[in-house]
BAFI-3210 file (N, C-alpha, C; in Angstrom, 3 decimals, decimal comma, padded with zeros to 6 digits):
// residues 112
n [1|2|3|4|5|6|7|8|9|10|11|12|13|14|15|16|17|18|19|20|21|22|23|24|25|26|27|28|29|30|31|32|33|34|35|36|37|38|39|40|41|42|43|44|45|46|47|48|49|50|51|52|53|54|55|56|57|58|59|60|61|62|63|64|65|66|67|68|69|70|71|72|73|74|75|76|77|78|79|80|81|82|83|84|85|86|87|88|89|90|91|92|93|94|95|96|97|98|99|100|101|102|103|104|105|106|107|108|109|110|111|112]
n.u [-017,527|-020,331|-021,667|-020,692|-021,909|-024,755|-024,960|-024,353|-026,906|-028,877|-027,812|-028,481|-030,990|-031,637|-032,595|-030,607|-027,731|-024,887|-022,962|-021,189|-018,476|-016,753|-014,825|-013,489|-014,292|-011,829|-011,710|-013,669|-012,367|-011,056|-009,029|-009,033|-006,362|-005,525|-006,047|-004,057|-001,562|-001,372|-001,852|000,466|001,696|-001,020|-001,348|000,420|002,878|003,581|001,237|-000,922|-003,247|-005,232|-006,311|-005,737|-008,179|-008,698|-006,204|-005,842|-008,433|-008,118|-005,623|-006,520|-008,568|-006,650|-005,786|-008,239|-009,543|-012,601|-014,038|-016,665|-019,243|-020,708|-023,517|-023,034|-021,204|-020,380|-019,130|-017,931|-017,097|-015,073|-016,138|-013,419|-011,782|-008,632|-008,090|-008,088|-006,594|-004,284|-001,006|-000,931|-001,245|-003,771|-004,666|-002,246|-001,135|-003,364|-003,211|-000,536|-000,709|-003,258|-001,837|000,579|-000,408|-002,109|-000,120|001,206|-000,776|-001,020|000,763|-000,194|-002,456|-001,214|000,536|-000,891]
n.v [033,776|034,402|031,373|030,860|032,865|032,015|029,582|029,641|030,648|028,975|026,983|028,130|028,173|025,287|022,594|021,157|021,226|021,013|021,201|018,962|020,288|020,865|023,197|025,646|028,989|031,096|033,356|031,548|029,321|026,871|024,925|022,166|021,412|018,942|018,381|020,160|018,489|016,717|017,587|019,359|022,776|024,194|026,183|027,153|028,788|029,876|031,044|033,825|035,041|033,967|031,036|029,574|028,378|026,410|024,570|024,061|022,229|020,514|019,193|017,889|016,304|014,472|013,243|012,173|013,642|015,243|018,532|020,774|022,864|024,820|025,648|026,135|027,630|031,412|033,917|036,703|038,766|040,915|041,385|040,958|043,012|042,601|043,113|045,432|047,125|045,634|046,427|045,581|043,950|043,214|041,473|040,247|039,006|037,113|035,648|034,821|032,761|031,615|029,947|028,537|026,797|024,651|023,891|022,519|020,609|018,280|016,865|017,171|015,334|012,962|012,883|013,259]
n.w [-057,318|-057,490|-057,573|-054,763|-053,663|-054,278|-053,490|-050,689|-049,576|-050,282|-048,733|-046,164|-046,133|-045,594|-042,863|-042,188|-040,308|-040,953|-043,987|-046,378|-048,453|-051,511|-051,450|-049,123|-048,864|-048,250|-046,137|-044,211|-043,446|-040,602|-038,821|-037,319|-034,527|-035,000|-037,863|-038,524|-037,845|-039,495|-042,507|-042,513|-043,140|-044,761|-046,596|-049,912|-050,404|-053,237|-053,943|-053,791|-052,540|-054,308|-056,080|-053,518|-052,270|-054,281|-054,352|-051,533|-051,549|-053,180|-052,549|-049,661|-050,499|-051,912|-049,625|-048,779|-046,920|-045,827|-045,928|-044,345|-044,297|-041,732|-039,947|-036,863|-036,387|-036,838|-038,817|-039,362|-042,524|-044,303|-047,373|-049,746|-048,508|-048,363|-050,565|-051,137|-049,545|-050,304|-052,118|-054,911|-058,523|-059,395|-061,139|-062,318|-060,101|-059,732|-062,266|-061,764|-059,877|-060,798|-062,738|-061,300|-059,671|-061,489|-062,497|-060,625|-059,501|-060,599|-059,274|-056,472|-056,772|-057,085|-055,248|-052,935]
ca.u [-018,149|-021,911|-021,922|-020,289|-023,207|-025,669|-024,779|-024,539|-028,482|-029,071|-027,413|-029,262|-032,510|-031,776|-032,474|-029,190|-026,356|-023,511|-023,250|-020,472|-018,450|-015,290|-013,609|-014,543|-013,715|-010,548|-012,152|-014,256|-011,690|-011,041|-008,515|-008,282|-004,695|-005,063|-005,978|-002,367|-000,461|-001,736|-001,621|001,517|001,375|-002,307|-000,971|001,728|003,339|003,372|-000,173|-001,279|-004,243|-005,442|-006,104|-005,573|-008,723|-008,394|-005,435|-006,364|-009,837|-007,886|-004,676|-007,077|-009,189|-005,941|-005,628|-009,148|-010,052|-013,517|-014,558|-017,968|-019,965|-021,474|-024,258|-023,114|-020,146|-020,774|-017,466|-018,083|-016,229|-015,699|-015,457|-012,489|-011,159|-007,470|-007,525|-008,424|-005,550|-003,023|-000,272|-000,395|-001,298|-004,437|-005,014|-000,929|-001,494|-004,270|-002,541|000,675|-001,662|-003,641|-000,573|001,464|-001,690|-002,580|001,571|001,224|-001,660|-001,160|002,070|-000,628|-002,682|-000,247|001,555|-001,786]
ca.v [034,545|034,535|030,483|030,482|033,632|031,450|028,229|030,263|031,229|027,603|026,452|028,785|027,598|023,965|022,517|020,518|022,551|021,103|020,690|018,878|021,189|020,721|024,080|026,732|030,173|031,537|033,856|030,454|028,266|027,166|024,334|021,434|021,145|017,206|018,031|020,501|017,914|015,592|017,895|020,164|024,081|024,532|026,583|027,366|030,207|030,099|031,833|034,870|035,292|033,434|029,568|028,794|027,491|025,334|023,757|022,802|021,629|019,020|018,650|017,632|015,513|013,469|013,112|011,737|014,221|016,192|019,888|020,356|024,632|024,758|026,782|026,511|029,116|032,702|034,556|038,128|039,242|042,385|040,713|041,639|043,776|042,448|043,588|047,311|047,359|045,383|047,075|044,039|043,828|041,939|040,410|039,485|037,611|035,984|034,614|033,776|032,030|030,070|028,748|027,733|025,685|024,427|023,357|021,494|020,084|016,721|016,160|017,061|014,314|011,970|012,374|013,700]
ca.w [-056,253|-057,594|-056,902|-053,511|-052,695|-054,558|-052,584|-049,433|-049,547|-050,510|-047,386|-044,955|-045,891|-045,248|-042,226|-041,775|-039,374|-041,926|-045,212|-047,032|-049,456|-052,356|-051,053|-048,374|-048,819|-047,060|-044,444|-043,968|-042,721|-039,396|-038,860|-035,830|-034,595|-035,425|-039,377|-039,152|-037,789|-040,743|-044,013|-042,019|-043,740|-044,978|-048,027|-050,626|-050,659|-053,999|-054,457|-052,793|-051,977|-055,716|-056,046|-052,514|-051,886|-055,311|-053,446|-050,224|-051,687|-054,049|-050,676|-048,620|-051,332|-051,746|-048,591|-048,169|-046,139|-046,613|-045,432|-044,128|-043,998|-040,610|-039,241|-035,769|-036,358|-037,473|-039,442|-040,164|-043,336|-045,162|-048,329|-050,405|-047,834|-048,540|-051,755|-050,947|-048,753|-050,829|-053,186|-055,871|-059,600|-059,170|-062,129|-062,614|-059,077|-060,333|-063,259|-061,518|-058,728|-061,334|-063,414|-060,458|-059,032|-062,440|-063,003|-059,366|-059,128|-060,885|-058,103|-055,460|-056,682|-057,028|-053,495|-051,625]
c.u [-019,668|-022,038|-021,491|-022,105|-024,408|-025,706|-024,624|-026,208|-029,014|-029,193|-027,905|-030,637|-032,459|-032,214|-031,504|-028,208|-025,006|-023,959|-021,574|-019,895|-017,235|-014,470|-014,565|-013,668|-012,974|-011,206|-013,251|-013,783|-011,296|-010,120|-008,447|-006,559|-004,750|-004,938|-004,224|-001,633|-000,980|-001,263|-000,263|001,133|-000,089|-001,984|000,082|001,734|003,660|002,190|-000,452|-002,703|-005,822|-005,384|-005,923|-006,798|-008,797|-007,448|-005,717|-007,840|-008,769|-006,533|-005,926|-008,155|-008,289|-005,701|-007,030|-010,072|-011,091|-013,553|-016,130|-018,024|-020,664|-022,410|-023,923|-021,464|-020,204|-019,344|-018,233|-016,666|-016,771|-015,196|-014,594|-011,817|-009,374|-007,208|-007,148|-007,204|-003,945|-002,477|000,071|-001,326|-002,257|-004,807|-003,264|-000,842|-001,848|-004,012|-001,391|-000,134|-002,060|-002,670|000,600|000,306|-001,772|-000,760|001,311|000,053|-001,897|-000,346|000,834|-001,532|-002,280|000,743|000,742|-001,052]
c.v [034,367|032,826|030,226|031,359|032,563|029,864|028,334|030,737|029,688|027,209|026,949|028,586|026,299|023,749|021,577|021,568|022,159|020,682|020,209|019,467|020,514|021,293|025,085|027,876|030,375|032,205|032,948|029,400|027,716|025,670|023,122|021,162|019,470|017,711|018,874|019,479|016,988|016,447|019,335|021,938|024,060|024,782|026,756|028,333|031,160|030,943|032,871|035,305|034,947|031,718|029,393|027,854|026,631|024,132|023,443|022,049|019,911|018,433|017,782|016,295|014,210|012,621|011,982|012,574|015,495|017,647|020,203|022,463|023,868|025,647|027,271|027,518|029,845|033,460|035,675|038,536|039,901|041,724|041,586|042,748|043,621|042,816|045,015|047,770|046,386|046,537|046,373|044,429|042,784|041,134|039,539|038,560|036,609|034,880|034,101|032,210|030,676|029,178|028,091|026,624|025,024|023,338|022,153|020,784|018,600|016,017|016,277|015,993|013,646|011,482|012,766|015,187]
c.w [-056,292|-057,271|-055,599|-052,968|-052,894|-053,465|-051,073|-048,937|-049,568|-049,258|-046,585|-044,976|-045,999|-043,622|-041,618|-041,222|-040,742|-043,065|-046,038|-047,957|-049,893|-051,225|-050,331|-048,472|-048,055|-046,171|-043,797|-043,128|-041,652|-039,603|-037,745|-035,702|-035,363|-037,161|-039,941|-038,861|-039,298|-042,025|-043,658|-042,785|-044,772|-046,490|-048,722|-050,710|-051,838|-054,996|-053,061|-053,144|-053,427|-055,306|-054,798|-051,737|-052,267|-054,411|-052,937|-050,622|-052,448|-052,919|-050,485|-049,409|-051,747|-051,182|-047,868|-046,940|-046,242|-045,488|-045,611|-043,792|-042,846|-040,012|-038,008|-035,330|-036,975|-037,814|-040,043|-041,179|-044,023|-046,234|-049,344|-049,773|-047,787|-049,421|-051,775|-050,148|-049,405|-051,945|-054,218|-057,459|-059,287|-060,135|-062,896|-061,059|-059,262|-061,102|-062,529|-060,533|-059,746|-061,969|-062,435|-060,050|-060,372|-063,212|-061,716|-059,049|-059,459|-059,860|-056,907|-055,641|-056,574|-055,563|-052,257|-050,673]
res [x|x|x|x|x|x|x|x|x|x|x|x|x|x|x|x|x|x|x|x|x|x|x|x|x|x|x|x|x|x|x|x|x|x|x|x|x|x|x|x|x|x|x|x|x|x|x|x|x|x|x|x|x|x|x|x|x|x|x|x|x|x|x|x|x|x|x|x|x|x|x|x|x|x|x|x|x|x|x|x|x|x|x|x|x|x|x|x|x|x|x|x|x|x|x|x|x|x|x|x|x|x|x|x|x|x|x|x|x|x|x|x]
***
């Protein structure tokens, strides 16, 4: 969280509109229909609301395909507002989240 904020302050005092990134935060994301038809379901259902950006950063890295932060779209988020309203064990999420990503992640290199 403190390097996404830190790299978010960064990025607003550049004067470039995009900036190339690994992984963009989930209330960040925005999709073209062309990149769903290409990488089909975005995420695994296997992680909730844990590791999913991990995933699609290294998906989509298989794939050859990069993700760019943009100035010229504005996303208001209450951050962590899903949590405050979930009924989940957040730190047994967390862990199931990272060890399923962390079990799959050599097959997602391997088959993109």
């Amino acid at each position: 969280k403190i390097m996404r904020k830190a790299f978010l302050i960064i990025f607003s005092n550049k004067r470039a509109r995009t900036s190339k990134v690994y992984a963009a935060h989930g209330s960040f994301i925005i999709f073209t229909r062309r990149l769903l038809e290409i990488i089909k379901l975005p995420f695994d259902e296997n992680m909730f609301l844990f590791s999913e950006e991990m995933y699609l950063a290294r998906h989509l890295r298989a794939k050859n395909i990069s993700t760019y932060l943009t100035k010229d779209i504005r996303i208001f988020h209450k951050e962590d507002g899903s949590m405050n309203l979930a009924k989940i064990d957040e730190s047994s999420e967390s862990t199931k989240s990272y060890m399923y990503y962390y079990g799959i992640r050599k097959k997602i290199d391997a088959k993109g």
